[in-house]
C-alpha positions as CSV (number, residue, x, y, z in Angstrom):
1,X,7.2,1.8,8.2
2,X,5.7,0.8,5.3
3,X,3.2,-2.4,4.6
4,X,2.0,-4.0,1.4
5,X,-1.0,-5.8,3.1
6,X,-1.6,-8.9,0.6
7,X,0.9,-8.8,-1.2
8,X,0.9,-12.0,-3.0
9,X,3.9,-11.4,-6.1
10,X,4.0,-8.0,-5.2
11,X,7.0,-7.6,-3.2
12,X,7.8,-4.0,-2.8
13,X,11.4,-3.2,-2.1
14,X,11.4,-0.8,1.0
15,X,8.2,-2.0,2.4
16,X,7.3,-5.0,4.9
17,X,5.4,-7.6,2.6
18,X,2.2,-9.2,3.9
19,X,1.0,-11.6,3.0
20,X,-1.3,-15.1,3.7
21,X,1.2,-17.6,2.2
22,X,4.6,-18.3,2.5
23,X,6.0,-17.0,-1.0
24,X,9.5,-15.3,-1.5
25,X,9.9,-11.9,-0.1
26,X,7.4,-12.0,2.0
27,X,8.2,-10.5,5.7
28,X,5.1,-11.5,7.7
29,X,2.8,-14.3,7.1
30,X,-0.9,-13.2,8.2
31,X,-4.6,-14.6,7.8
32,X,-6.1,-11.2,7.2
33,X,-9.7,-13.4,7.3
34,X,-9.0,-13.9,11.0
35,X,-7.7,-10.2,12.0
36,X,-11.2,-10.2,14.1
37,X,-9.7,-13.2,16.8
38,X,-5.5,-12.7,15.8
39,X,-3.8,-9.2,15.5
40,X,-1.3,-8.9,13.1
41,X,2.6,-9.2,14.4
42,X,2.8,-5.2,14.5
43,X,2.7,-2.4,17.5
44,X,0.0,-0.2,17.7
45,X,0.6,3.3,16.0
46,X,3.7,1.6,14.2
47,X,2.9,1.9,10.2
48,X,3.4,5.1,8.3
49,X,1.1,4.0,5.0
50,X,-0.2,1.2,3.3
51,X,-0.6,-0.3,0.3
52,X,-3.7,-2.8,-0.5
53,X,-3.4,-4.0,-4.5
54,X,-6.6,-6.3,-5.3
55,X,-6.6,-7.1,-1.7
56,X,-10.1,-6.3,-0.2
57,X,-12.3,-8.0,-2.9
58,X,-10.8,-11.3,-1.3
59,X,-11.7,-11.0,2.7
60,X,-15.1,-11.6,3.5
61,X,-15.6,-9.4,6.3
62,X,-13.4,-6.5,5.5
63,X,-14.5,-4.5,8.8
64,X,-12.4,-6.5,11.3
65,X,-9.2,-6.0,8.9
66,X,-10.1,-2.5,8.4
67,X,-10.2,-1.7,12.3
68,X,-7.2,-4.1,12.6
69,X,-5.0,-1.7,10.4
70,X,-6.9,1.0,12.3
71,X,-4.8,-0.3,15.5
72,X,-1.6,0.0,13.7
73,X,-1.6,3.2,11.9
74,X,0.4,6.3,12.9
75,X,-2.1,9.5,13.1
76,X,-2.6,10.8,9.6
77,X,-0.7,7.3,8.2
78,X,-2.0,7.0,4.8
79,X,-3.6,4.2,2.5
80,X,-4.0,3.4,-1.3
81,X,-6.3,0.5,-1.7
82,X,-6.7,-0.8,-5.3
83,X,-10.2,-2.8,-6.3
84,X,-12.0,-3.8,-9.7
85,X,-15.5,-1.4,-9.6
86,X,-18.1,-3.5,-8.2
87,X,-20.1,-3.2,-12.0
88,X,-17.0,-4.5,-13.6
89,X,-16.7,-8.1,-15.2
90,X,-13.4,-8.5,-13.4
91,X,-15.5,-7.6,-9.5
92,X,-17.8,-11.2,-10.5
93,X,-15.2,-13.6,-12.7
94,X,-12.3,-14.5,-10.6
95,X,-14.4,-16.7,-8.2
96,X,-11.8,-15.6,-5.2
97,X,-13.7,-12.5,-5.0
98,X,-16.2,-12.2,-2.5
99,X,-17.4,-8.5,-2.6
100,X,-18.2,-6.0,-4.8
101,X,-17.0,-2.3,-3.5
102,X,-18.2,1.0,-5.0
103,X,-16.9,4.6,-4.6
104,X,-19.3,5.1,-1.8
105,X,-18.2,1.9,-0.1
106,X,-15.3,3.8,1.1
107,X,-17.2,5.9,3.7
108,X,-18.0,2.9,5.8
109,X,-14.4,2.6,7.0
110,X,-15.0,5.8,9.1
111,X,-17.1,6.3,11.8
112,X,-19.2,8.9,11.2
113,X,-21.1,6.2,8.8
114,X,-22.4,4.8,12.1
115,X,-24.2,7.5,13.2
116,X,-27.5,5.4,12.8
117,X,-26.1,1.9,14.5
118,X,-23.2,0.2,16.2
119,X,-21.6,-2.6,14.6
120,X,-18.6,-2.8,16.5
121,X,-16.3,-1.1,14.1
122,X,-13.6,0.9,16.0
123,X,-11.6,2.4,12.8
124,X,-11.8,5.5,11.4
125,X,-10.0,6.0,7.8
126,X,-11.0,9.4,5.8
127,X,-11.4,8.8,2.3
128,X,-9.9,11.9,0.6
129,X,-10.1,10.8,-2.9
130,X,-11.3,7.9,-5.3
131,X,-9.8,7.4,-8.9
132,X,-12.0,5.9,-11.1
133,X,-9.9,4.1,-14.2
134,X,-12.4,4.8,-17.4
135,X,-13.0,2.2,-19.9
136,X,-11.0,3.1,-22.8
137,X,-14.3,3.1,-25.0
138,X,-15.5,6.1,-22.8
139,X,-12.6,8.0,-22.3
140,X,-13.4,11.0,-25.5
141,X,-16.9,11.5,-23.9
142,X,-17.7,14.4,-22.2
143,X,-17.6,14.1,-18.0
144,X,-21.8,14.4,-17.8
145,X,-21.9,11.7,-20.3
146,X,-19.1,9.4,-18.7
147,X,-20.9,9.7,-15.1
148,X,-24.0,8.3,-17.1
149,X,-22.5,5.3,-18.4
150,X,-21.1,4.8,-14.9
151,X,-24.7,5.1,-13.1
152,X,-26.4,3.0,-16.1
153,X,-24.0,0.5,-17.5
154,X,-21.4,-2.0,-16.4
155,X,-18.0,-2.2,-17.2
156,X,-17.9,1.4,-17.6
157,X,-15.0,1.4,-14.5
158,X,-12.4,-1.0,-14.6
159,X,-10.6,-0.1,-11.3
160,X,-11.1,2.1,-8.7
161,X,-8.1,3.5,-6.1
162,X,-8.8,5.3,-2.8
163,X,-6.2,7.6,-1.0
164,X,-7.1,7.0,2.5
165,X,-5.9,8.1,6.0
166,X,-6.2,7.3,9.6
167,X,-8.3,9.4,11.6
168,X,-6.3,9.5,15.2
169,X,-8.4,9.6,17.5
170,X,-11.5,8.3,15.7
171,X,-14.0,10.9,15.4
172,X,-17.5,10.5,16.9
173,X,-20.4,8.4,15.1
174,X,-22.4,11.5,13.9
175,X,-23.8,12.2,10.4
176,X,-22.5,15.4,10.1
177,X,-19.2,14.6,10.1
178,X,-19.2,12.5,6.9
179,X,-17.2,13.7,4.1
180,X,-17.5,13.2,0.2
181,X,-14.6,12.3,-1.1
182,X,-13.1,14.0,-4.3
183,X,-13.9,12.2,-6.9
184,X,-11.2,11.9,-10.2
185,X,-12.0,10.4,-13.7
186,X,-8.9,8.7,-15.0
């Protein structure tokens, strides 16, 4: 099974569509604001991969969705989320966005990340890789010089994509079991 989580337009032919409201092609209506107190209509260990498009800037607190897919993820199921860079113009204008998400945001969707306190969260996703989308203006610079525009100035990444998969079981809470994720300039 495949699941476009927030789909909004996006409906995806060969996937289940998810979304909040009630538009056409969409195959499961779900508050993923509220995945904390309701589980989404879907058996544990049921969903092969996942797609979130410009999904997580919108949910306040992401963790409770994050574990929520967590439940329903085969072992090694894998995930492609899609989010403005947190120092990109597009992460602060559309006022539905509520967070800002960076490439080391990622890690906190695993567990070792928790090796210093409990905050409930019961997923465990490995981030294997983040794309970074280049501003245009940036794109004949050399690498070293690109990663200093991204350190020092904003709107140097317009979108970032991370290729994710669930950890089954979840791993244990310890620091040296956190992994970088490759990271690609695009």
């Amino acid at each position: 099974m495949k699941l476009n989580v927030g789909c909004g337009r996006n409906i995806l032919e060969g996937w289940i569509n998810l979304d909040s409201q009630a538009l056409p092609g969409v195959n499961i209506i779900a508050d993923l604001n509220t995945c904390a107190s309701t589980p989404l209509p879907l058996e544990d260990d049921s969903v092969d991969e996942f797609l979130l498009s410009h999904v997580m800037e919108h949910i306040p607190n992401v963790l409770p969705m994050m574990q929520e897919l967590y439940r329903v993820a085969r072992p090694g199921a894998r995930m492609v989320v899609r989010v403005p860079h947190g120092a990109s113009d597009d992460a602060f204008e559309d006022p539905t966005h509520v967070r800002q998400m960076f490439h080391g945001s990622f890690g906190y969707f695993s567990q070792p990340y928790y090796w210093r306190a409990d905050y409930g969260y019961r997923g465990d996703w490995i981030t294997d890789r983040i794309e970074l989308t280049v501003a245009d203006r940036l794109r004949a610079l050399p690498q070293d010089q690109i990663w200093q525009q991204i350190q020092s100035q904003r709107n140097s990444v317009v979108e970032m994509v991370a290729h994710m998969r669930a950890a089954k079981p979840a791993r244990m809470p310890l620091r040296e079991l956190q992994n970088a994720p490759q990271i690609v300039l695009v």
